[in-house]
mmJSON file of the N, C-alpha and C atoms, coordinates in Angstrom:
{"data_MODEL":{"atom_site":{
"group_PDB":["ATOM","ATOM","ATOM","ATOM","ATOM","ATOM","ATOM","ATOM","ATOM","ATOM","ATOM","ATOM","ATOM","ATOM","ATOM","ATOM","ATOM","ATOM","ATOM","ATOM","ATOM","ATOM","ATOM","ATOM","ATOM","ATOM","ATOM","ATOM","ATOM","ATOM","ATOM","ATOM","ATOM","ATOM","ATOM","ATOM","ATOM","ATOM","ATOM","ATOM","ATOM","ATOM","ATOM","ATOM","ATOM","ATOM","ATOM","ATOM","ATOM","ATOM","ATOM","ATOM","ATOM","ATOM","ATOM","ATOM","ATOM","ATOM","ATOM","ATOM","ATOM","ATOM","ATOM","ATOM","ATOM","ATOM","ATOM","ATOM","ATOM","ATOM","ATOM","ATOM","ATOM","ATOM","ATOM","ATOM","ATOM","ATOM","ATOM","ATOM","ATOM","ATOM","ATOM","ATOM","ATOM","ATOM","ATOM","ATOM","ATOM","ATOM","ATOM","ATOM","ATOM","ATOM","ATOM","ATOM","ATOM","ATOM","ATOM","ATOM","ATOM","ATOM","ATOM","ATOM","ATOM","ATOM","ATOM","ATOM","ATOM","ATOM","ATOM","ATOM","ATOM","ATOM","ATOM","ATOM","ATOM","ATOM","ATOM","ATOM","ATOM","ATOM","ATOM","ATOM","ATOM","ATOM","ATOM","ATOM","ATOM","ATOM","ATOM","ATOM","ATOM","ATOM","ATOM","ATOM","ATOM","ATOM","ATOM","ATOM","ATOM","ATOM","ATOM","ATOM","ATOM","ATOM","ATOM","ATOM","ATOM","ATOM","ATOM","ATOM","ATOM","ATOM","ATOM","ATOM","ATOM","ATOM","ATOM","ATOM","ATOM","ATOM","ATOM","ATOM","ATOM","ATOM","ATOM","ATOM","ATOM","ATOM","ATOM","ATOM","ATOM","ATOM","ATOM","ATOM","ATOM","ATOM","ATOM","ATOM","ATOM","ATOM","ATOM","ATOM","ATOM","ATOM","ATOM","ATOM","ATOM","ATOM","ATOM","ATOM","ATOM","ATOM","ATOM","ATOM","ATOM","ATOM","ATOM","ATOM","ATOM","ATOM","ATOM","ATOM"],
"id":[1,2,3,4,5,6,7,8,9,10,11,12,13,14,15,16,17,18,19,20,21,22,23,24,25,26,27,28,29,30,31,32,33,34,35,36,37,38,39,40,41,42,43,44,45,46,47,48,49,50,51,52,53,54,55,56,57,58,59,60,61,62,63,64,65,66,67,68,69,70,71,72,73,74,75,76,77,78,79,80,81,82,83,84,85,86,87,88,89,90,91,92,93,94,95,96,97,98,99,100,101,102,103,104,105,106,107,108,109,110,111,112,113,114,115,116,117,118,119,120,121,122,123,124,125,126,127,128,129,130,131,132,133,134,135,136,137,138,139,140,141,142,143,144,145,146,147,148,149,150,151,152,153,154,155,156,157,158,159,160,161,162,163,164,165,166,167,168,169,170,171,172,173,174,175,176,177,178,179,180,181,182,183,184,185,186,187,188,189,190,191,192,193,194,195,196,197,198,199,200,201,202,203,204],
"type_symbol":["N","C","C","N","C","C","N","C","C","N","C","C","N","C","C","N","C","C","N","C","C","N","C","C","N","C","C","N","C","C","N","C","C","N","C","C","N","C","C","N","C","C","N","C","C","N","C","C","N","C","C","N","C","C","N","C","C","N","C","C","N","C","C","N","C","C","N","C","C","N","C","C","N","C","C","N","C","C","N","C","C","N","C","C","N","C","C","N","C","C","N","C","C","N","C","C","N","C","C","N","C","C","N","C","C","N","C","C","N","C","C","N","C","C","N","C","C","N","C","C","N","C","C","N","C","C","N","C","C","N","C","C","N","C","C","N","C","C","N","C","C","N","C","C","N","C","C","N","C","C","N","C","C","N","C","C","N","C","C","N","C","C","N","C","C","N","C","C","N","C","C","N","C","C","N","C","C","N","C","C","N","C","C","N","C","C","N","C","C","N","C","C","N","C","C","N","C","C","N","C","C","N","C","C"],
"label_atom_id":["N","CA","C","N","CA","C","N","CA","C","N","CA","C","N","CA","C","N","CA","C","N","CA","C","N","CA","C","N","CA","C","N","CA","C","N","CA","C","N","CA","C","N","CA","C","N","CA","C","N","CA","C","N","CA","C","N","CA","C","N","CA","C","N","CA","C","N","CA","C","N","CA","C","N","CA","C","N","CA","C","N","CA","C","N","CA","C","N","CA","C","N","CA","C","N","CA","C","N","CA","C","N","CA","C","N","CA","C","N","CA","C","N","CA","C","N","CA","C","N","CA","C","N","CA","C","N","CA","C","N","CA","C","N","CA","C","N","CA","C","N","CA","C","N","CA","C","N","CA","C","N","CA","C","N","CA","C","N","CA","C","N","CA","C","N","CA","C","N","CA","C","N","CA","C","N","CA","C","N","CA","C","N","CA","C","N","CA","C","N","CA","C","N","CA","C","N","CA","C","N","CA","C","N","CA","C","N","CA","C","N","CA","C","N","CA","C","N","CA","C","N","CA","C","N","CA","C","N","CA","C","N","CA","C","N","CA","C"],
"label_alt_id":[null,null,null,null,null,null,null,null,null,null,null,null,null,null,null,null,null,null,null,null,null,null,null,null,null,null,null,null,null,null,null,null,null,null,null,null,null,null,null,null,null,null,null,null,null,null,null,null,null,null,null,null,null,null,null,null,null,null,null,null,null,null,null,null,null,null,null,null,null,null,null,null,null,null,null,null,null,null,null,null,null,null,null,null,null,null,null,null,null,null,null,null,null,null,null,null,null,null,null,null,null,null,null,null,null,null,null,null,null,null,null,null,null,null,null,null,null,null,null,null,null,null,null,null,null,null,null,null,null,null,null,null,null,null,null,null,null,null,null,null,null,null,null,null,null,null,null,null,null,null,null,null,null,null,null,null,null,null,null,null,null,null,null,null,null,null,null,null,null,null,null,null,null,null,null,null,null,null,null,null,null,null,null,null,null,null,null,null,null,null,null,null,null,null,null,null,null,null,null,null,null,null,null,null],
"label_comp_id":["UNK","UNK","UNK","UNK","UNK","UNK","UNK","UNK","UNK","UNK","UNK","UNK","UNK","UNK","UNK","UNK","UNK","UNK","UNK","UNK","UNK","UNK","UNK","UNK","UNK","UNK","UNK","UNK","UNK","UNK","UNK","UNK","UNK","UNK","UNK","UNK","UNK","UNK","UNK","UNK","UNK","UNK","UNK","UNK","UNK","UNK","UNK","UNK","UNK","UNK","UNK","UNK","UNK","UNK","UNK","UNK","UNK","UNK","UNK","UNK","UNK","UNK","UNK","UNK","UNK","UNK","UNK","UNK","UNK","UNK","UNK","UNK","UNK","UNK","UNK","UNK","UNK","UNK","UNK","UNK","UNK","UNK","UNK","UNK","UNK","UNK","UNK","UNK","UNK","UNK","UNK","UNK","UNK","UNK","UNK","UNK","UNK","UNK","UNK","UNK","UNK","UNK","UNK","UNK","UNK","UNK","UNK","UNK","UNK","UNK","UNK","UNK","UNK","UNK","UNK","UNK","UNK","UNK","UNK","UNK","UNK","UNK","UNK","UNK","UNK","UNK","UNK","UNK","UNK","UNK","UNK","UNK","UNK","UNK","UNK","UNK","UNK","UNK","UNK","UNK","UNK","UNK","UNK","UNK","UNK","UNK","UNK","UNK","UNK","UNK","UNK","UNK","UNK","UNK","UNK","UNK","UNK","UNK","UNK","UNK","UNK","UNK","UNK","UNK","UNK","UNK","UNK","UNK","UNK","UNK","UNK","UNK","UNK","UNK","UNK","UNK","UNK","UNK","UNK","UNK","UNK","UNK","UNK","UNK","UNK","UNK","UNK","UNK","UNK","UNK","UNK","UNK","UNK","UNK","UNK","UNK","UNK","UNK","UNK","UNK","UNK","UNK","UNK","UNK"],
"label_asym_id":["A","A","A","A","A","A","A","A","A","A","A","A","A","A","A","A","A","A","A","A","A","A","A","A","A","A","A","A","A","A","A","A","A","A","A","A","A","A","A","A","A","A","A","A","A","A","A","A","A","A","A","A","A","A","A","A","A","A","A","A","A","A","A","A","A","A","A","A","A","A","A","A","A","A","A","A","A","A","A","A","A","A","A","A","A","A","A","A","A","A","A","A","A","A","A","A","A","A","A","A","A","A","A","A","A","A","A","A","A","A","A","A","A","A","A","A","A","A","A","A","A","A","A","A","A","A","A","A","A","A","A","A","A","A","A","A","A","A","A","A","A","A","A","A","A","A","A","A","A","A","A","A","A","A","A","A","A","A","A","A","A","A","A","A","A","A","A","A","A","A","A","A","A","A","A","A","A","A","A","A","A","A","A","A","A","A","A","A","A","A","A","A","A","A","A","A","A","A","A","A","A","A","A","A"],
"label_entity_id":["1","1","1","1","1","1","1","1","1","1","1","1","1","1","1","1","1","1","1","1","1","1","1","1","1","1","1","1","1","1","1","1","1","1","1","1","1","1","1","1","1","1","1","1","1","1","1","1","1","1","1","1","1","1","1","1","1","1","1","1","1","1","1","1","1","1","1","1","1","1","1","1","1","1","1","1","1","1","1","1","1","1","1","1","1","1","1","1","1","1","1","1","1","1","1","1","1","1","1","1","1","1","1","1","1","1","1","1","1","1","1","1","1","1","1","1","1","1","1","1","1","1","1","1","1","1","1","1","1","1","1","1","1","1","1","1","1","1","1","1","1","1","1","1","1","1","1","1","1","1","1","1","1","1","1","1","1","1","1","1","1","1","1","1","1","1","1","1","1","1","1","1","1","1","1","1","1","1","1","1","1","1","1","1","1","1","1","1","1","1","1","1","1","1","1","1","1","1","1","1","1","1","1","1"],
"label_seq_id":[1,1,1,2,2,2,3,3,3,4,4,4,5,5,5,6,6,6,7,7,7,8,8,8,9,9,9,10,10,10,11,11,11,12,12,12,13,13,13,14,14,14,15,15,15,16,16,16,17,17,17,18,18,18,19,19,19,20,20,20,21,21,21,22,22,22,23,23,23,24,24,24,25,25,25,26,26,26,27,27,27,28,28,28,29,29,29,30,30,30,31,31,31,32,32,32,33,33,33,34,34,34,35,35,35,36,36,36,37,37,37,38,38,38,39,39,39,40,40,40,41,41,41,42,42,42,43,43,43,44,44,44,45,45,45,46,46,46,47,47,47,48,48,48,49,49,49,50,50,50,51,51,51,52,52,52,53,53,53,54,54,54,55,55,55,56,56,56,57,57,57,58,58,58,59,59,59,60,60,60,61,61,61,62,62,62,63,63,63,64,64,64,65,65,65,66,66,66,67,67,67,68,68,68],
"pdbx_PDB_ins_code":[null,null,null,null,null,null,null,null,null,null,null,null,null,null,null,null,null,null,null,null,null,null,null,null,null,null,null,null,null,null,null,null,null,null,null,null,null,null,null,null,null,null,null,null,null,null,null,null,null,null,null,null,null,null,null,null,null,null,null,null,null,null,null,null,null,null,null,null,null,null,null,null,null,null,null,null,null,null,null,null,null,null,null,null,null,null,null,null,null,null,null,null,null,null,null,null,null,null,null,null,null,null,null,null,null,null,null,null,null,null,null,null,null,null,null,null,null,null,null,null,null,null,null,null,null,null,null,null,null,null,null,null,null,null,null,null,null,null,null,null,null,null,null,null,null,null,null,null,null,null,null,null,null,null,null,null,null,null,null,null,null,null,null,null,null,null,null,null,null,null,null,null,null,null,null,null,null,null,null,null,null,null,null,null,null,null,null,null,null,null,null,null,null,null,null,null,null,null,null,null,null,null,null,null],
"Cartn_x":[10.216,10.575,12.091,12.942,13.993,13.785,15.001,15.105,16.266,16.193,17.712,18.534,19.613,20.813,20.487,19.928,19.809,18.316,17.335,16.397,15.273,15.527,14.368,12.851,13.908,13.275,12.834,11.466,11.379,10.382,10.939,10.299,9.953,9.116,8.483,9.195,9.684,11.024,10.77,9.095,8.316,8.419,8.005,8.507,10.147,10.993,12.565,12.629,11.726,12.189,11.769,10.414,9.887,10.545,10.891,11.528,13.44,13.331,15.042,14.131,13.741,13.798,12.905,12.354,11.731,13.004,13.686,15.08,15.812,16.239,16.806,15.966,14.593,13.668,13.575,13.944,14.099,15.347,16.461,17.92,17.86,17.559,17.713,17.017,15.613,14.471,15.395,16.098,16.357,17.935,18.829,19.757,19.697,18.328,17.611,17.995,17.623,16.977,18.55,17.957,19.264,20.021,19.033,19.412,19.797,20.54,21.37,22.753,23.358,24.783,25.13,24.254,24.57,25.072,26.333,26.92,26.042,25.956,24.852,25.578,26.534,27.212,26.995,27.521,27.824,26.171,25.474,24.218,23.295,23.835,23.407,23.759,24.911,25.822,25.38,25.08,24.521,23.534,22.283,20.815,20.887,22.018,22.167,22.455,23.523,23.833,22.584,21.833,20.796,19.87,19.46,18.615,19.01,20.189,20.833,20.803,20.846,20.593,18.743,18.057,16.493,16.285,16.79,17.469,17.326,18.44,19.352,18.619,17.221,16.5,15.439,14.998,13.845,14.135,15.694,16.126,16.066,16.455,16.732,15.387,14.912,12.997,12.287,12.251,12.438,12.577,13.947,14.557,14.135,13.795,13.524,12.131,11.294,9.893,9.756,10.866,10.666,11.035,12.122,12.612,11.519,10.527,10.108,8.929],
"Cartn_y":[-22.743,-23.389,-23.406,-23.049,-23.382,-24.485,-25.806,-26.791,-26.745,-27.8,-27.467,-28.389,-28.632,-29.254,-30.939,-31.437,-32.536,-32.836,-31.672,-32.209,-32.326,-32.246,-32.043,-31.427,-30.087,-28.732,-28.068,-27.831,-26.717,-25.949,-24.307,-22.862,-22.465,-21.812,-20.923,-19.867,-19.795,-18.585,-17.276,-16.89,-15.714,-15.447,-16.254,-16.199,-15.847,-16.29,-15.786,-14.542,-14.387,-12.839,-11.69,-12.256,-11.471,-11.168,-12.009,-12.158,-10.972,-11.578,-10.623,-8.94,-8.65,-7.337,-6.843,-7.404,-6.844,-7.247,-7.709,-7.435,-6.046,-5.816,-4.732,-3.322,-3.478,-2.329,-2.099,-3.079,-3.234,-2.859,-3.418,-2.715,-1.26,-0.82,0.362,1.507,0.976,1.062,1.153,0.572,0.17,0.956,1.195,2.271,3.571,4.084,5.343,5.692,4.776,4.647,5.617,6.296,7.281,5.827,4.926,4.126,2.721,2.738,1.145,1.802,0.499,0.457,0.491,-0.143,-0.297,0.903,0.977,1.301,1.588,3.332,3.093,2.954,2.99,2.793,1.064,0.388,-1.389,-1.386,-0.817,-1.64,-1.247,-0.029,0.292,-0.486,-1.246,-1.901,-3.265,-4.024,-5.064,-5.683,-3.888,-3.973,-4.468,-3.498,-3.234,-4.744,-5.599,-6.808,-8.08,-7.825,-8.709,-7.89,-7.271,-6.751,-6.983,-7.175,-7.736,-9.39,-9.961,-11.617,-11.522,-10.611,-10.906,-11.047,-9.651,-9.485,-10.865,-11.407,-12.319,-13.859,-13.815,-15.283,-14.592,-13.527,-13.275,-13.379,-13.286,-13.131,-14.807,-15.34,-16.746,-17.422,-17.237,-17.682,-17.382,-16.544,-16.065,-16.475,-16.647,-17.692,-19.094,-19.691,-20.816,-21.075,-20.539,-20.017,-19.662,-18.721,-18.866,-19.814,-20.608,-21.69,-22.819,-23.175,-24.421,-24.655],
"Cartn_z":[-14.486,-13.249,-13.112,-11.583,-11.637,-10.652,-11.201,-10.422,-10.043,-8.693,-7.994,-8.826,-8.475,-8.869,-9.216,-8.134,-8.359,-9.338,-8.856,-10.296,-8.896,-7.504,-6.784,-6.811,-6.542,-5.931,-7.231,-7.408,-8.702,-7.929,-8.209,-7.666,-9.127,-9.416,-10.353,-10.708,-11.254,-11.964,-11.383,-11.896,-11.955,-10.259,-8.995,-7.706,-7.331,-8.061,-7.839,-8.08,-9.626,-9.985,-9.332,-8.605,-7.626,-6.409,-6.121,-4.755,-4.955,-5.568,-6.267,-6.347,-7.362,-7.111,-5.451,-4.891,-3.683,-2.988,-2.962,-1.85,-1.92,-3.137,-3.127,-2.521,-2.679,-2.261,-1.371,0.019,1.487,1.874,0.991,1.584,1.313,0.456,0.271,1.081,1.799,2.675,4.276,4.335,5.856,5.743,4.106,3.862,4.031,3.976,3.721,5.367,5.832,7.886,8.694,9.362,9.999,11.159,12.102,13.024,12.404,11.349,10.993,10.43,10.089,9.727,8.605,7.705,6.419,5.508,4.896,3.805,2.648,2.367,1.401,-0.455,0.049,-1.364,-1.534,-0.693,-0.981,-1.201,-0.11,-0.17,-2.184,-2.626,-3.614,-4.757,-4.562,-5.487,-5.084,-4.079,-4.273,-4.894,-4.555,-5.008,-6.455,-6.768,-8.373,-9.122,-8.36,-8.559,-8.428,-7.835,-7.329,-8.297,-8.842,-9.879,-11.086,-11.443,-12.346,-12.831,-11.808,-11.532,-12.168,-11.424,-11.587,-13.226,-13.947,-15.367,-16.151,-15.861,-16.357,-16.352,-15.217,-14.952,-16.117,-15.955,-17.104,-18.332,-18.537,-20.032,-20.794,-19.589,-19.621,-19.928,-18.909,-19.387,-20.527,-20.86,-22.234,-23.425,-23.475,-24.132,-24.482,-23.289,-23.155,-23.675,-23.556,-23.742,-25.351,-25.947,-26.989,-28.387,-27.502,-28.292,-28.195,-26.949,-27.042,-28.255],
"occupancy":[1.0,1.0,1.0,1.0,1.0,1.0,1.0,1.0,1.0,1.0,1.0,1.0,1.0,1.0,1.0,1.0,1.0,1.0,1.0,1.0,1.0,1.0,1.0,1.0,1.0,1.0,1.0,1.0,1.0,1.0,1.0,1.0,1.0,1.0,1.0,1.0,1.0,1.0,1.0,1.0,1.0,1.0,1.0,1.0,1.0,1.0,1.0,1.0,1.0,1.0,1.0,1.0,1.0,1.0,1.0,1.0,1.0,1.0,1.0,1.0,1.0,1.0,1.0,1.0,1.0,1.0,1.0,1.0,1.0,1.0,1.0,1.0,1.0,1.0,1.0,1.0,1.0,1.0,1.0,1.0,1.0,1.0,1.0,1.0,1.0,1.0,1.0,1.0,1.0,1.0,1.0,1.0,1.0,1.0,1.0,1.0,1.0,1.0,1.0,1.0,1.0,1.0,1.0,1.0,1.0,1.0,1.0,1.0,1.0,1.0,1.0,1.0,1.0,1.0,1.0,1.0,1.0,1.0,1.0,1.0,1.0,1.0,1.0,1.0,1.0,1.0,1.0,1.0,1.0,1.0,1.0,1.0,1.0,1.0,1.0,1.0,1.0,1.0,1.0,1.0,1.0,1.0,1.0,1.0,1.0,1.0,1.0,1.0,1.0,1.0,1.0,1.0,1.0,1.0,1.0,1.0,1.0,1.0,1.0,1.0,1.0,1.0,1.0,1.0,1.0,1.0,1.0,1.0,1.0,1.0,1.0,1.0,1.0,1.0,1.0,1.0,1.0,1.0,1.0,1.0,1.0,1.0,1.0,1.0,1.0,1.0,1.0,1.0,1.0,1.0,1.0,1.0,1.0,1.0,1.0,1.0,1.0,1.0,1.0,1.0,1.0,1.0,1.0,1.0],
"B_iso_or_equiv":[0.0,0.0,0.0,0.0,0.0,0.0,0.0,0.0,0.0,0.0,0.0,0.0,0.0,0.0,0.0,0.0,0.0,0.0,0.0,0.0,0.0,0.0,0.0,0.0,0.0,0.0,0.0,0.0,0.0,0.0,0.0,0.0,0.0,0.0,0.0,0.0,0.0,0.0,0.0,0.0,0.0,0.0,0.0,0.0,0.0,0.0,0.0,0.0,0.0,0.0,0.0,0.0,0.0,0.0,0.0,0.0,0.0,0.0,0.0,0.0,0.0,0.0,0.0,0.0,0.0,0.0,0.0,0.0,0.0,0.0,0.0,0.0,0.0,0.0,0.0,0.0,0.0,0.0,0.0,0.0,0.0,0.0,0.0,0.0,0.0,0.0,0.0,0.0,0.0,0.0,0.0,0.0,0.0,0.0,0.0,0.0,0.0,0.0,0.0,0.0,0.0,0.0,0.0,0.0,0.0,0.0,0.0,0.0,0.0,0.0,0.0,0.0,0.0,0.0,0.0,0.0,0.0,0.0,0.0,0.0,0.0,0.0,0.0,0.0,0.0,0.0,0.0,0.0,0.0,0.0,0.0,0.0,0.0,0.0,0.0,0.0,0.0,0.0,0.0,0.0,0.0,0.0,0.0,0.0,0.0,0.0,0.0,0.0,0.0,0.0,0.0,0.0,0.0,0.0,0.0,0.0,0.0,0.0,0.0,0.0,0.0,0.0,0.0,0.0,0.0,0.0,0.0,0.0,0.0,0.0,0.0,0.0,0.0,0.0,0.0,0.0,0.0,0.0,0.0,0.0,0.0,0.0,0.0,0.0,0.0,0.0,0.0,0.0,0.0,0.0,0.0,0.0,0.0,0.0,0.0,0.0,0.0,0.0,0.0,0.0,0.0,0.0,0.0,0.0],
"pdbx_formal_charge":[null,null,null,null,null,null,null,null,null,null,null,null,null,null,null,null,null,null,null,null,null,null,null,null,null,null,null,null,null,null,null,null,null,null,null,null,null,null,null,null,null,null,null,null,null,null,null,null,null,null,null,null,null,null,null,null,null,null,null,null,null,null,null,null,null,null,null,null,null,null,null,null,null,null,null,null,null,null,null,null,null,null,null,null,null,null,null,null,null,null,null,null,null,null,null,null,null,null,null,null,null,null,null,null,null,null,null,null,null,null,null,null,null,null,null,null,null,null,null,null,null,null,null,null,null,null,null,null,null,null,null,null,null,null,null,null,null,null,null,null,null,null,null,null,null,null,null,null,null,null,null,null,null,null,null,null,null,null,null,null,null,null,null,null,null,null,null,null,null,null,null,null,null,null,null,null,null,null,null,null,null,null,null,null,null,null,null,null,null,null,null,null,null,null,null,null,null,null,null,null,null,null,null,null],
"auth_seq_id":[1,1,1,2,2,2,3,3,3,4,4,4,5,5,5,6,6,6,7,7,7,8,8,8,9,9,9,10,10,10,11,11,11,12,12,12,13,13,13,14,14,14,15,15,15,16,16,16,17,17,17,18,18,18,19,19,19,20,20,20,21,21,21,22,22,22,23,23,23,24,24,24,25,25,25,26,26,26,27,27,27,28,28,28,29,29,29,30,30,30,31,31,31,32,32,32,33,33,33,34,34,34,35,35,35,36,36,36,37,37,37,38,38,38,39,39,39,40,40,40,41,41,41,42,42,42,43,43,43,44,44,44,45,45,45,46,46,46,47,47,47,48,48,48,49,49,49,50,50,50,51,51,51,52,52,52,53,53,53,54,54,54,55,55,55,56,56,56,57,57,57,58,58,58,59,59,59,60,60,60,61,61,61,62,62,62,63,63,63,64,64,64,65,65,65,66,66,66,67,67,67,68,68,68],
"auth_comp_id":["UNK","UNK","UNK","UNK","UNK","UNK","UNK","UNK","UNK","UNK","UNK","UNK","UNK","UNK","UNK","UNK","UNK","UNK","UNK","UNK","UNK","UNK","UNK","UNK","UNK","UNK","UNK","UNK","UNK","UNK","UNK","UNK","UNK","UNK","UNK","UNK","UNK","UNK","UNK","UNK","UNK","UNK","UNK","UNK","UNK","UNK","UNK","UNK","UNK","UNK","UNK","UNK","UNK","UNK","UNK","UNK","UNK","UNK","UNK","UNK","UNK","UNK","UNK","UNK","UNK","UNK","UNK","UNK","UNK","UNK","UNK","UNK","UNK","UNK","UNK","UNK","UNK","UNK","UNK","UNK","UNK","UNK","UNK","UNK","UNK","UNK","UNK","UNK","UNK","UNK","UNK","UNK","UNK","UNK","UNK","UNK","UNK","UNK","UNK","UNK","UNK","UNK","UNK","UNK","UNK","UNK","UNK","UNK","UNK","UNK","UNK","UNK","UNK","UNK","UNK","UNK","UNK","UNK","UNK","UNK","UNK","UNK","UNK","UNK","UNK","UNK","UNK","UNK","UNK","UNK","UNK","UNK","UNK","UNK","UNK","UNK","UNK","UNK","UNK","UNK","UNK","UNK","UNK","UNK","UNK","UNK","UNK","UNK","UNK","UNK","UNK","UNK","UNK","UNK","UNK","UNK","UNK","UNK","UNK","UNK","UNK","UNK","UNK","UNK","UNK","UNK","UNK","UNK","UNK","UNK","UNK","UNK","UNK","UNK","UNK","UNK","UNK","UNK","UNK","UNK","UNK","UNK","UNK","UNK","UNK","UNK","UNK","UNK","UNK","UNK","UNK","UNK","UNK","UNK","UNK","UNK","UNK","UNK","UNK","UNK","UNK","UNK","UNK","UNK"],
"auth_asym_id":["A","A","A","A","A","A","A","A","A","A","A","A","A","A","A","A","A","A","A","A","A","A","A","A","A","A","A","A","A","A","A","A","A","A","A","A","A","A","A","A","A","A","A","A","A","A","A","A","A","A","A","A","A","A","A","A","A","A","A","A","A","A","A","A","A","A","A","A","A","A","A","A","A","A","A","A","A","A","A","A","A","A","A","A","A","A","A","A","A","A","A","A","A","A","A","A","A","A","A","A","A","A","A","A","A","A","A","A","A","A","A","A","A","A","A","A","A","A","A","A","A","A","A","A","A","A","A","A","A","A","A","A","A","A","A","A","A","A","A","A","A","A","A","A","A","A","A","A","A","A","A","A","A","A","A","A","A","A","A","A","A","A","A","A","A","A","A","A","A","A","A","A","A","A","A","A","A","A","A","A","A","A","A","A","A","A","A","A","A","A","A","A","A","A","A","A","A","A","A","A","A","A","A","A"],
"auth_atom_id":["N","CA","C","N","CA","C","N","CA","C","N","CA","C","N","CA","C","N","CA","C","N","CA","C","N","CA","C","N","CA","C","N","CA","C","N","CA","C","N","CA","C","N","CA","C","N","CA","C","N","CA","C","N","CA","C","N","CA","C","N","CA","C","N","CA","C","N","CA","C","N","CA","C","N","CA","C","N","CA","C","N","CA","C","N","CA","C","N","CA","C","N","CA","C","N","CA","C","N","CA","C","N","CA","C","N","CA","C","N","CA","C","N","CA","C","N","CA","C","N","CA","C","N","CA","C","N","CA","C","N","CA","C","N","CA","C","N","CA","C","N","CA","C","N","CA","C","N","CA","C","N","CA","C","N","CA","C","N","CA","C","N","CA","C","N","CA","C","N","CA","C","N","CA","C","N","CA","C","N","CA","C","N","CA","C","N","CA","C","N","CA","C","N","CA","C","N","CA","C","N","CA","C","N","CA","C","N","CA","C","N","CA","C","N","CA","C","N","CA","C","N","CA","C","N","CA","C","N","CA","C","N","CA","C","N","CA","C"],
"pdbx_PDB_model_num":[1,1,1,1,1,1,1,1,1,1,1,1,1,1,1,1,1,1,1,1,1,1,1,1,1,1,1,1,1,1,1,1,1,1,1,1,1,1,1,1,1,1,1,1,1,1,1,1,1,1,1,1,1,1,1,1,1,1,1,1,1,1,1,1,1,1,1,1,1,1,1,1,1,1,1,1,1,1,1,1,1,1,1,1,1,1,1,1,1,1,1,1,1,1,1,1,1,1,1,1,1,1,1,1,1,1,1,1,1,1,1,1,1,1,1,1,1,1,1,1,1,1,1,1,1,1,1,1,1,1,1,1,1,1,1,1,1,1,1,1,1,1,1,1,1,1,1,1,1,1,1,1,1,1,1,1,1,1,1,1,1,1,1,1,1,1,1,1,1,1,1,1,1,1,1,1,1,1,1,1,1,1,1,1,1,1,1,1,1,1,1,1,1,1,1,1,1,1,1,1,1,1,1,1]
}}}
């Protein structure tokens, strides 16, 4: 579970991580597209950054999971 800041909000990790890599699959989807604007270099480098974050929550869970 991630909780928010104050200890509210808890989302299911496994839903973030999902959600993170299916973003990048859409920018790159709508990068591909001849009729938009998007930069396919930034947009490749963001994907890459936001796939990286997804990374970094699984590594974390993980972790956590294997310490308890």
């Amino acid at each position: 579970m991630i909780c928010g800041l104050s200890g509210d909000l808890a989302i299911p990790a496994q839903q973030v991580v999902e959600l993170l890599r299916a973003l990048p699959k859409e920018w790159q989807e709508w990068a591909d597209r001849d009729d938009n604007r998007l930069d396919p270099v930034t947009t490749a480098v963001l994907a890459d950054l936001v796939r990286q974050l997804a990374d970094q929550i699984d590594l974390a869970c993980i972790e956590i999971a294997s310490t308890a």
